[in-house]
N, C-alpha and C positions, 0 to 999 in steps of 0.2 A: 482641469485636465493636466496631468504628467505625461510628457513623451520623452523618451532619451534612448539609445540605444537600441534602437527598434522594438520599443516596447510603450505603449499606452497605457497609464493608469486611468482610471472616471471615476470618482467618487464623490457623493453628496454629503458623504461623512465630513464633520470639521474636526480633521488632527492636528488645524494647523500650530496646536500649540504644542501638542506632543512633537512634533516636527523640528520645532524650533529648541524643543529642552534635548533633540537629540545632534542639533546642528549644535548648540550650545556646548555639549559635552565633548564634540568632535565625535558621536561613534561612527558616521558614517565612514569617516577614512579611518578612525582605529580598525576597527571592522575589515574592510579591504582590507590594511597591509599581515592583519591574521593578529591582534592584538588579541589574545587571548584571558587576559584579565577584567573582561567585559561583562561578565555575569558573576562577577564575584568571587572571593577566595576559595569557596568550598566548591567551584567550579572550574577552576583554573588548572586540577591536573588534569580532567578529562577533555579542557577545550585545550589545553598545549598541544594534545597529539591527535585534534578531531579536526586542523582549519586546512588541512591540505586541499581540500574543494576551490578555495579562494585562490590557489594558481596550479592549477590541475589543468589547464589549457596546453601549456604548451607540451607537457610529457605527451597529453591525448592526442596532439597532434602526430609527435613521432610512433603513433600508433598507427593511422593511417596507410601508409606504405606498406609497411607488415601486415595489414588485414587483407588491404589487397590482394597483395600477392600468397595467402593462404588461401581467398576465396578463389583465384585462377586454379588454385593446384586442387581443390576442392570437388570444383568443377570439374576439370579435367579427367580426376577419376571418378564421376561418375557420382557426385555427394552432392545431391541442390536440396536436400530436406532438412530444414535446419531446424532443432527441435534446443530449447532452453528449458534445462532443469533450474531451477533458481526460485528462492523464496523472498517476499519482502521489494527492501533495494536492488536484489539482485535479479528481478523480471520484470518487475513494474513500469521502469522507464524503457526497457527494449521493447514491453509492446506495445505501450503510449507511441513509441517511435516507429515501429514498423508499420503499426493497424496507420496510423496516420500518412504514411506515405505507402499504403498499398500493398507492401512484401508482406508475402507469406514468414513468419515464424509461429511452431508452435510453443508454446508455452506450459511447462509443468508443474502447478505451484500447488498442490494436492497430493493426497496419501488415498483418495479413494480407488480403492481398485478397480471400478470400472472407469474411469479416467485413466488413471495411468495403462490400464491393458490397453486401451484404447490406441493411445499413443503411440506407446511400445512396438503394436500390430500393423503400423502404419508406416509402409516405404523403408522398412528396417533397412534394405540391404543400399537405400540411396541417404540413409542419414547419418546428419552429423550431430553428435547429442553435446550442446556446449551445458558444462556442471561448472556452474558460479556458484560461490560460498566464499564469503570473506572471512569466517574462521575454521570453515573448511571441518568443520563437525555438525553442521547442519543437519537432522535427523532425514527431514523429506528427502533431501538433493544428494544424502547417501544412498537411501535407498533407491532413490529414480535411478543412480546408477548400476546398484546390484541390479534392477530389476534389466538395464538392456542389457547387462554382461552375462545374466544368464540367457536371454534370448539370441543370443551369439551377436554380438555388435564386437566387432573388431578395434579395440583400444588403439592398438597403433595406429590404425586408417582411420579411424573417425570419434574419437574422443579428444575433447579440447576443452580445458580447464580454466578456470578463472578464481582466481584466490589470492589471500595474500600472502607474502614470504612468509616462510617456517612455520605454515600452517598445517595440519596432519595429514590434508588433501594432499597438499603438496608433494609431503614425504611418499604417499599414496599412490600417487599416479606418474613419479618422478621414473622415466625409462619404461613410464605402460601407454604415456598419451600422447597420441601425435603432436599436441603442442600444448602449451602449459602461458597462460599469461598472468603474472604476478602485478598486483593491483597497488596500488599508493595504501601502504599500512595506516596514513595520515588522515584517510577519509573514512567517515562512516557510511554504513550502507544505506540508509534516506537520503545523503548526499552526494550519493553517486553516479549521478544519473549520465555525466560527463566524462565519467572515468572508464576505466577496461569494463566494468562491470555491464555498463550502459552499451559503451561501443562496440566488443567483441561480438558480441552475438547478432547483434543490428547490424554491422557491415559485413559479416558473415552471411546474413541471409541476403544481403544486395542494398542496402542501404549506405548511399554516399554523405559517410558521418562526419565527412570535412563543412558539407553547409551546417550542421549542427553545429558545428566549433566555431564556425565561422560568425554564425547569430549570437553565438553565446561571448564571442571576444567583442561584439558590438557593447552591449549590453555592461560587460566588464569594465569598457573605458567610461561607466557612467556611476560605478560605485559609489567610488568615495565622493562624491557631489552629495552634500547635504539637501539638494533639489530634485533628485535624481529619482527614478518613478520607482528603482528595486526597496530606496528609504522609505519612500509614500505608501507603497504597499505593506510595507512590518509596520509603519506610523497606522494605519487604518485598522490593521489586524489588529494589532494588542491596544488602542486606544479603544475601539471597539468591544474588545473581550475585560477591559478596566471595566468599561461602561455597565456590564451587564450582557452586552451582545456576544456571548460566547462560542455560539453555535455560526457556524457557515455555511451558510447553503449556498453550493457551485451546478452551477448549469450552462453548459454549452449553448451559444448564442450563435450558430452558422461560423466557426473559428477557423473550421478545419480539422484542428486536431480532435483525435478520437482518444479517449478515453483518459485525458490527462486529472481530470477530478480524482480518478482512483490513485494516481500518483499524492496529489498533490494532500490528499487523505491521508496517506501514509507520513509524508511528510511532515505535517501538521500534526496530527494528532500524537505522532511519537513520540516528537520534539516537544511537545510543550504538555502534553496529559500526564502531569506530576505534582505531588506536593499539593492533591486537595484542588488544584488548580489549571485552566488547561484551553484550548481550543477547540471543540468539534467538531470538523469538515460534513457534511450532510451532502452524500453529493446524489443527487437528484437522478431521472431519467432523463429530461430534459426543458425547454425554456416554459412549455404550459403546465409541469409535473406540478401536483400540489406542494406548496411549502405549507409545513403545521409549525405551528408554533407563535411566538409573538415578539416579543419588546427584544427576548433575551438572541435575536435571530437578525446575522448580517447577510444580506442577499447579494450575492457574486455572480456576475457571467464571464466565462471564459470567451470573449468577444463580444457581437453586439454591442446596440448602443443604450445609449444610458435613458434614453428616450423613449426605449420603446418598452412595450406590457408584456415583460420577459418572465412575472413570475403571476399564478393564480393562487389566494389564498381566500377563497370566498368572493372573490373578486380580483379586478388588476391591481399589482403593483408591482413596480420597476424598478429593477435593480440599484441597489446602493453601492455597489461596485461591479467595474467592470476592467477586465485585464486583457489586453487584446497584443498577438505581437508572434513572430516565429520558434518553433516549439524548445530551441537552443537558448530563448533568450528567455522563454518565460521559466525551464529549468532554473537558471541561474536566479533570476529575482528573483524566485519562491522561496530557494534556498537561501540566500539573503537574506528575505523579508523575515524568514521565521528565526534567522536569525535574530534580529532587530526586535521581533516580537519575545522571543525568549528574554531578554532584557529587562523590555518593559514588563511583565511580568513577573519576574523575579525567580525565573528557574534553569537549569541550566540543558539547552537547546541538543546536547547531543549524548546524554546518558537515555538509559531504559530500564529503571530499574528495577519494574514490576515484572518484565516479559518473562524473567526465568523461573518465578512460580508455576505457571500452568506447566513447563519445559522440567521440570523438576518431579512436579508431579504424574508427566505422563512417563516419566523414567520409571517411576516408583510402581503406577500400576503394571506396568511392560513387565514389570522382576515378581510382582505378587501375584498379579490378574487383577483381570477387570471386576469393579463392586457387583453383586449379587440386589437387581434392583426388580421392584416388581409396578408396574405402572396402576395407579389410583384409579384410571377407568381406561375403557376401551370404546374410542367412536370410529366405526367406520374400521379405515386404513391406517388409524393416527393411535395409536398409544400418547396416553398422556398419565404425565409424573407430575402432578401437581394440581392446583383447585381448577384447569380449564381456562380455554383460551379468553371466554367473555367475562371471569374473572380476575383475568389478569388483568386484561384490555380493560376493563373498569378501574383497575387499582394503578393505573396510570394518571398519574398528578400534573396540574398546569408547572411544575418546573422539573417535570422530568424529561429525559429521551428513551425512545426504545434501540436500542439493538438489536435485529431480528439476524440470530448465528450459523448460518447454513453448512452442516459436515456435509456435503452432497458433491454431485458432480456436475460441476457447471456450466457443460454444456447438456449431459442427458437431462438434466435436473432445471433446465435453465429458466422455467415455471416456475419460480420458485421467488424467485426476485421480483413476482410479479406482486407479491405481498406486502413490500413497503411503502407503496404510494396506495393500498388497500388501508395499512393500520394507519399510519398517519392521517388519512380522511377520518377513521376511528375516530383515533384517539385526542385527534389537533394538539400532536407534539412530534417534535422534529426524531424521523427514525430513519439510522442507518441500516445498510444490508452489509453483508462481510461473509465470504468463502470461509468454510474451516478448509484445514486450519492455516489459509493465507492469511486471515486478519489478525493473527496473532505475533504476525510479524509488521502489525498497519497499527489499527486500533485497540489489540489488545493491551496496549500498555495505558492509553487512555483510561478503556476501562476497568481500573486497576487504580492506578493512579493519580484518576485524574476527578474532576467533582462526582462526590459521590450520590448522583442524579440520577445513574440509567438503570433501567427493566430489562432483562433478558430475555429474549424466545429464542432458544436454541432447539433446530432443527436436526435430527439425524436419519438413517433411512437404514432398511433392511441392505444386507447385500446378498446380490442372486449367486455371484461366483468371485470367488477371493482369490488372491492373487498372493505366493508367498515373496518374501524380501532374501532373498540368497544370501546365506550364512548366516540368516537370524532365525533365532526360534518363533518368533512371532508373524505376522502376515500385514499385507497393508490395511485389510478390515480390521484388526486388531488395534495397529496404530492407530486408525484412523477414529475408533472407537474410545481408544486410551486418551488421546489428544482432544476428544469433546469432553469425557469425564472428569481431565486432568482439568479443564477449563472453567467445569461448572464447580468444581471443587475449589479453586483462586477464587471467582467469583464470592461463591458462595462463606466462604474464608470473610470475606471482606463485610461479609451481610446484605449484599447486592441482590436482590431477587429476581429468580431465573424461573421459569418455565422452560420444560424439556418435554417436547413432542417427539416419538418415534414415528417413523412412518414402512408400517412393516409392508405395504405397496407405495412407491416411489411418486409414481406416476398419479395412482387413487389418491393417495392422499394427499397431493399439493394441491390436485385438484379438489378437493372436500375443501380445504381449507381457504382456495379461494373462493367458493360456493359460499361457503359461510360468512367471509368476511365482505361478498357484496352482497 
């Protein structure tokens, strides 16, 4: 056991020599003081202007004050509905933070237009719609904004920006948005959980983000300790993923916090699913979910103890790691840790270099149109483009993972998730689930670039009523449609093999396919 900074490591892993060749080398404290020559030369220009995370505490703090006294004046006229457009970095951690301490925020990280109408429909004239974009050309978090400025949401009274300086947003909204807050250009977006990105919209909707900084400055004074639990945990991760144990299955063990695996997902697998090589987060439904898979599989619980029969794979077995501690302090170690693990692996922890393919490609069909495709057979509700789900599910190998890619809408659709702990009993190999197109700001660079091991089931669905994006020629069913095509086409690029289910009833077909699959 590692404790420091109010944060618990457990693990039964022995890194203790990786530990030591990293005590050796001093990274722990080059690391802290933002030594950016740590992953190597052909690394070094992008980690000079990526280590701003490492003292982003105390700007966040002079944030504080100012959130305040926006959310009194918020209130006061009449704004408690606080809605976050933001994709990636820039939602992930506010609703990890909010769902865990209770506050309502809604969340817009989808192009589906029955999500986004949804939304939109909901308390317009008491909302305040915060549009985070760190480069501030984000496709979705443009459009989430056309779509409330056509439904008359009042820019001056309730539009509040998050981006970084000299970004197109910026120039954008510069004299249209009640307020505008400019991010640390120095941080990337998986590592911003701590920054404006994280905190604006979470003390916005009523969350008091000074205990987050407060956990997360605990935590801080234990970096540079070569003993220190944020080191133990990158020593555990990449000696592990050396090993062979690649894969990480996270499960919430009674922690508290809610939904931090999907952060920590994002994290992971962006930073390091590169170069043939990589991490990938598996994050569970919870401590009895099945885990599939075997040797190549590290078992995590966000809490709980290391003692107990936290994971079922045909039987008990209990975690090989466990991370227990307050939601500010585990931010910061994870970012750390996969720091530390970038390293030991040999790739560099804050490029993405794959993501712009699918983003390229859904440019391209948006200006041509969408492919001319016709489905191999029809069962049921499900269109299918390809040999069928029991032959895919058979052509799944002891060293692969599945992928299962849902374009859908996450709450009407939210049946649908119920399929990954279905294929995994299948096929006894470790599969994630992933929102389109959120995951492509998570795990699509893993998949991409990262071991070329996984099976595709990408999901899409009819839509009943489409929704257009203001001043575009296109609509959000079209994006939304261009943005699964454009994906399975990178995929497919790569010789990845995908199955594409349509589901021309929503609702019938998630339901067929989990009939079938139990």
């Amino acid at each position: 056991m590692i404790a420091g900074g109010g944060l618990t490591v457990r693990s039964s892993v022995d890194a203790g020599g990786v530990r030591a060749t990293l005590a050796a080398e001093d990274v722990p404290a080059l690391l802290a003081a933002g030594d950016s020559t740590l992953w190597g030369p052909d690394a070094e220009p992008e980690a000079s202007i990526r280590l701003g995370w490492l003292k982003v505490l105390d700007t966040s703090r002079e944030l504080v004050a100012r959130l305040a006294k926006l959310r009194a004046e918020l209130l006061a006229d009449g704004l408690d509905h606080v809605v976050l457009a933001g994709m990636g970095g820039s939602s992930l951690a506010p609703e990890v933070i909010c769902r865990t301490l209770g506050v309502e925020l809604t969340v817009l990280d989808t192009t589906d237009p029955g999500q986004v109408r949804a939304a939109v429909s909901d308390r317009l004239d008491r909302t305040v719609l915060v549009v985070s974009s760190k480069s501030g050309g984000t496709v979705e978090t443009d459009s989430h904004r056309r779509a409330y400025l056509d439904a008359g949401l009042d820019p001056a009274r309730q539009l509040i920006v998050v981006t970084d300086p000299g970004s197109p947003l910026e120039a954008a909204v510069t004299g249209v948005a009640r307020e505008i807050f400019l991010a640390d250009p120095t941080v990337g977006g998986r590592y911003s959980a701590l920054t404006a990105f994280g905190l604006v919209p979470s003390a916005l909707a009523g969350v008091d983000v000074s205990e987050l900084l407060a956990e997360a400055a605990a935590l801080h004074a234990t970096l540079a300790d070569p003993e220190g639990p944020a080191t133990a945990l990158g020593a555990i991760l990449g000696a592990s993923a050396l090993a062979g144990r690649d894969k990480l299955a996270i499960a919430d063990d009674g922690s508290g916090i809610v939904g931090l695996g999907d952060w920590i997902e994002q994290l992971i697998a962006e930073s390091t699913g590169k170069a043939g090589v990589g991490i990938l987060p598996v994050v569970l439904e919870g401590p009895t979910a099945p885990v599939a898979g075997g040797p190549d599989v590290l078992r995590c619980t966000v809490g709980g103890a290391m003692s107990s029969d936290s994971f079922l794979s045909g039987g008990p077995a209990a975690p090989e790691l466990s991370v227990s501690g307050g939601l500010g302090a585990h931010f910061l170690a994870w970012e750390f840790a996969t720091a530390v693990a970038g390293r030991l692996l040999g790739i560099n922890p804050f490029d993405q270099p794959n993501v712009q393919e699918s983003k390229d490609n859904t440019n391209r069909l948006l200006a041509s149109g969408l492919p001319s495709e016709k489905p191999s057979s029809v069962d049921g509700a499900v269109e299918v483009y390809g040999d069928g789900l029991d032959a895919f599910l058979a052509g799944v190998g002891e060293d692969n993972y599945v992928a299962l890619l849902a374009y859908l809408d996450r709450h009407a659709d939210a049946d649908a998730e119920k399929l990954r702990a279905l294929i995994a009993e299948r096929t006894g190999r470790p599969v994630t689930f992933g929102w389109g197109p959120r995951f492509l700001h998570s795990t699509g660079q893993y998949h991409k670039g990262g071991p070329a091991k996984g099976v595709f089931l990408q999901l899409t669905g009819a839509v009943a009523e489409d929704l257009p994006v203001g001043g575009k020629e296109y609509t959000f069913g079209t994006l939304q449609a261009a943005q699964a095509a454009g994906d399975r086409e990178a995929l497919a690029q790569r010789d990845r093999p995908v199955l594409h289910l349509h589901l021309t009833d929503r609702a019938a077909g998630i339901a067929q396919l989990l009939a079938a699959l139990r």
